[in-house]
LUMZA-500058 format. One record per residue (C-alpha): residue number from 1; residue in one letter; z, y, x. Coordinates in pm, 1 decimal. Layout:
<rs>
<NUM,'A',<Z,Y,X>>,
...
</rs>
This chain:
<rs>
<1,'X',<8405.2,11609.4,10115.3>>,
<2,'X',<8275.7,11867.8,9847.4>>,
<3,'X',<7954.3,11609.4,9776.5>>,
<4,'X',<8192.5,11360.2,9714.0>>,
<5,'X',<8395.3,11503.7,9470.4>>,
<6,'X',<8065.3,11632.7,9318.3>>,
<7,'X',<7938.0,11287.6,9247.3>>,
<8,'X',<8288.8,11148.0,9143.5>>,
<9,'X',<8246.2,11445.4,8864.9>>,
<10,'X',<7952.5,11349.7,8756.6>>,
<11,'X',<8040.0,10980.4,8731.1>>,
<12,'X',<8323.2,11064.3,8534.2>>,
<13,'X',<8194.6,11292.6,8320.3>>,
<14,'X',<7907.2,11038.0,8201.5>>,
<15,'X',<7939.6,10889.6,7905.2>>,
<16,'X',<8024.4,10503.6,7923.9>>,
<17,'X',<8070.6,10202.0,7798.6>>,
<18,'X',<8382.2,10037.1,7907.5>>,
<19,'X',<8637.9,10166.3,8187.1>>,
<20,'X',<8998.3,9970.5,8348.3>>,
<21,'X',<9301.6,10018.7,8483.0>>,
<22,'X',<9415.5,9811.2,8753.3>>,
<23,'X',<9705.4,9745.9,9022.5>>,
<24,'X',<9572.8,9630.9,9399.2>>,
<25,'X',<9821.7,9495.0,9680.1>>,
<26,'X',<9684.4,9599.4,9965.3>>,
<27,'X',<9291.2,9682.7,9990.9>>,
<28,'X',<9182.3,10008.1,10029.0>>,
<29,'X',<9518.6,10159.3,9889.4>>,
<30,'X',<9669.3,10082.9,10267.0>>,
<31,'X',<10004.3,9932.0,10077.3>>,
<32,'X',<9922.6,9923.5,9683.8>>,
<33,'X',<9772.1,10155.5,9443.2>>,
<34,'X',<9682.9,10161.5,9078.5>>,
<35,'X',<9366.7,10210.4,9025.7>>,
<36,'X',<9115.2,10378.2,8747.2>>,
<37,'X',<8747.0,10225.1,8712.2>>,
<38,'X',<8514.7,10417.2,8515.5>>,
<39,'X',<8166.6,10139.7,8442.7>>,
<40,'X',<7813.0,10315.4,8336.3>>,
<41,'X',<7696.0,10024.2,8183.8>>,
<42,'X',<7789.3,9834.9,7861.0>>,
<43,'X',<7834.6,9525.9,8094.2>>,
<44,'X',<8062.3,9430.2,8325.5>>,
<45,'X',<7724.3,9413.2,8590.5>>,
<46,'X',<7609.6,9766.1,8726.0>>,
<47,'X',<7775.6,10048.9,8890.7>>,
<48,'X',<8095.5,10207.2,8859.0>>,
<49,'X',<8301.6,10452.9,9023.2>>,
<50,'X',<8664.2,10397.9,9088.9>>,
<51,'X',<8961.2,10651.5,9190.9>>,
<52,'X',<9326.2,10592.9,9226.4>>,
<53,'X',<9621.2,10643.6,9413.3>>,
<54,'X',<9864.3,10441.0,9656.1>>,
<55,'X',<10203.2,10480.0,9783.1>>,
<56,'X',<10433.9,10321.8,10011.0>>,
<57,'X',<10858.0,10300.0,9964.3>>,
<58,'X',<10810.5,10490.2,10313.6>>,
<59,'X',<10637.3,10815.6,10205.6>>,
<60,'X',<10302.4,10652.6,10243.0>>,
<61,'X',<10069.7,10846.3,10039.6>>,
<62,'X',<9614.2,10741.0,9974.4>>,
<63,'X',<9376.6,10851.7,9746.2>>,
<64,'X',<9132.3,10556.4,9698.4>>,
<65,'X',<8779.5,10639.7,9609.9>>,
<66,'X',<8484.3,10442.5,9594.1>>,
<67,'X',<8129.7,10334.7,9385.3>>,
<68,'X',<8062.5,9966.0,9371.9>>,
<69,'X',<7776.0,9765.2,9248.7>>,
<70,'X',<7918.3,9435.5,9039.1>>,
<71,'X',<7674.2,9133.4,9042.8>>,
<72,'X',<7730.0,8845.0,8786.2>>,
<73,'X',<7673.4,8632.8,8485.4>>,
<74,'X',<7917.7,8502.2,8252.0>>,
<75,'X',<8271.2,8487.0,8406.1>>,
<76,'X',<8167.8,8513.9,8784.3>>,
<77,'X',<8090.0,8838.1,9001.4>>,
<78,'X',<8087.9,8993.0,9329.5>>,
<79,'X',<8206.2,9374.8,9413.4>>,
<80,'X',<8002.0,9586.3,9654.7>>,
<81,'X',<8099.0,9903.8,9712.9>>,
<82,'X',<8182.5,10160.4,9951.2>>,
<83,'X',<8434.4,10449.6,9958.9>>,
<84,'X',<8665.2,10721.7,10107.5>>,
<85,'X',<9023.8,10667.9,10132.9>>,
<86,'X',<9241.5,11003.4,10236.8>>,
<87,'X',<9591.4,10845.8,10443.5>>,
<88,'X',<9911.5,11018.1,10481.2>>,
<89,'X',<10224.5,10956.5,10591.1>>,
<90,'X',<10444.8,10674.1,10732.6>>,
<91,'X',<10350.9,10309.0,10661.1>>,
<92,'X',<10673.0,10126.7,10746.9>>,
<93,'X',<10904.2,10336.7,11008.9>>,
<94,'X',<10907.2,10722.5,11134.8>>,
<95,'X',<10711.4,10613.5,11447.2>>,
<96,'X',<10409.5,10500.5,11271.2>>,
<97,'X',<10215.9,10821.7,11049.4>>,
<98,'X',<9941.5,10723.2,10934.2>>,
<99,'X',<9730.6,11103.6,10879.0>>,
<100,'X',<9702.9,11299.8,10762.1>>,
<101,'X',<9283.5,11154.6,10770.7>>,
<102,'X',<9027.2,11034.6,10552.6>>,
<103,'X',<8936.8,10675.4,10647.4>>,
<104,'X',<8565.3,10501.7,10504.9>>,
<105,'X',<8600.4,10148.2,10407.5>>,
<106,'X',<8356.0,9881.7,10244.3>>,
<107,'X',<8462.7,9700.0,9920.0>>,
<108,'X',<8334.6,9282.6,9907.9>>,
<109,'X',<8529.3,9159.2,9669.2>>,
<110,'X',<8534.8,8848.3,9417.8>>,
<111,'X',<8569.5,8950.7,9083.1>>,
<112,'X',<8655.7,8714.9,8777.9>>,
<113,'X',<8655.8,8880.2,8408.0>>,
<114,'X',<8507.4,8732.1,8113.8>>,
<115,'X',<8167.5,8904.3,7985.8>>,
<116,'X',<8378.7,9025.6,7617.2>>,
<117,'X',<8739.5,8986.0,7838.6>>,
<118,'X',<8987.9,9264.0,7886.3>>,
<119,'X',<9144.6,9099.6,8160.2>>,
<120,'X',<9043.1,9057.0,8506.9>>,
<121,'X',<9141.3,9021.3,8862.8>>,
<122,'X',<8968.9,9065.6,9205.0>>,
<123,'X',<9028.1,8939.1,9573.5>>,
<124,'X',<8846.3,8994.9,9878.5>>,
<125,'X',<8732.5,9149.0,10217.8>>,
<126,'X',<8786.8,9566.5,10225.6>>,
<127,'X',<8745.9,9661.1,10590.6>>,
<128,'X',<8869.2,10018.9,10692.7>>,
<129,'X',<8715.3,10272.2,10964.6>>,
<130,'X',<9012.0,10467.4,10999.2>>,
<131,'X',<9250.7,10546.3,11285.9>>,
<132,'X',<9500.6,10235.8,11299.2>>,
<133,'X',<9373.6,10017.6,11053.8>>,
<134,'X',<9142.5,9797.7,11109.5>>,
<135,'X',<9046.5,9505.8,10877.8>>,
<136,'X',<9206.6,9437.8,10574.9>>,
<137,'X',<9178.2,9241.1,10243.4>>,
<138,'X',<9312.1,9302.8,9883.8>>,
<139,'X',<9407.5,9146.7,9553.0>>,
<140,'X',<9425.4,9331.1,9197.0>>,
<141,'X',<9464.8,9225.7,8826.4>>,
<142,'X',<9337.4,9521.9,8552.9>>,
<143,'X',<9275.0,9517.7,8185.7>>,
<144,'X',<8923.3,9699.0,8078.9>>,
<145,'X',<8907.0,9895.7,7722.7>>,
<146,'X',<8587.0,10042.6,7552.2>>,
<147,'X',<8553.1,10447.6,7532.0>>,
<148,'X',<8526.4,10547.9,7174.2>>,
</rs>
């Protein structure tokens, strides 16, 4: 866990181009989550490093992290990525914690933002290896700003 939180640091402490801010239903949040991306590249193409946080009305808590390679021209991409996702709590009733854990799960997601667009949203396939979930999918709308 402590070379994970190493490399998150050193993502986030790189200087960049662009980063967003987005809300996901579902995906690797469990329930929802909002979401910070952090891009090193001036494009929307390349790597970036993502961390957030999700929450459930039943006392669900995750802490979403992952690094994802976006592929695309123009308008058109495709998020891979992989990540850590810590679980706790109880998803709808007392009989069902969740955790406390850290689950792994793989980001393939469709992304559509414009190449000079602040707007975006993203839907796809994010399985999860953790105890009691199993696969999964998610859907998100952000808005990306540039880093003075």
């Amino acid at each position: 866990m402590k070379k994970i939180l190493i490399i998150f640091t050193v993502f986030l402490c790189t200087k960049t181009q662009s980063q967003s801010i987005y809300l996901e239903l579902l995906g690797k949040g469990v329930v929802n989550s909002i979401n910070y991306e952090h891009h090193l590249s001036k494009r929307i193409s390349g790597f970036n490093a993502q961390l957030g946080i999700g929450f459930a009305p039943s006392s669900l808590v995750t802490i979403p992290a992952s690094i994802n390679y976006v592929f695309g021209k123009r308008n058109h991409h495709l998020e891979l990525g992989a990540g850590l996702t810590y679980i706790n709590g109880y998803l709808w009733v007392d009989d069902d914690r969740l955790g406390p854990e850290v689950g792994v799960h793989l980001n393939l997601l469709y992304r559509y933002q414009k190449p000079e667009g602040r707007y975006f949203y993203k839907a796809g396939f994010t399985p999860f290896v953790a105890r009691g979930i199993g696969t999964w999918f998610g859907v998100g709308v952000g808005y990306s700003f540039r880093s003075i």
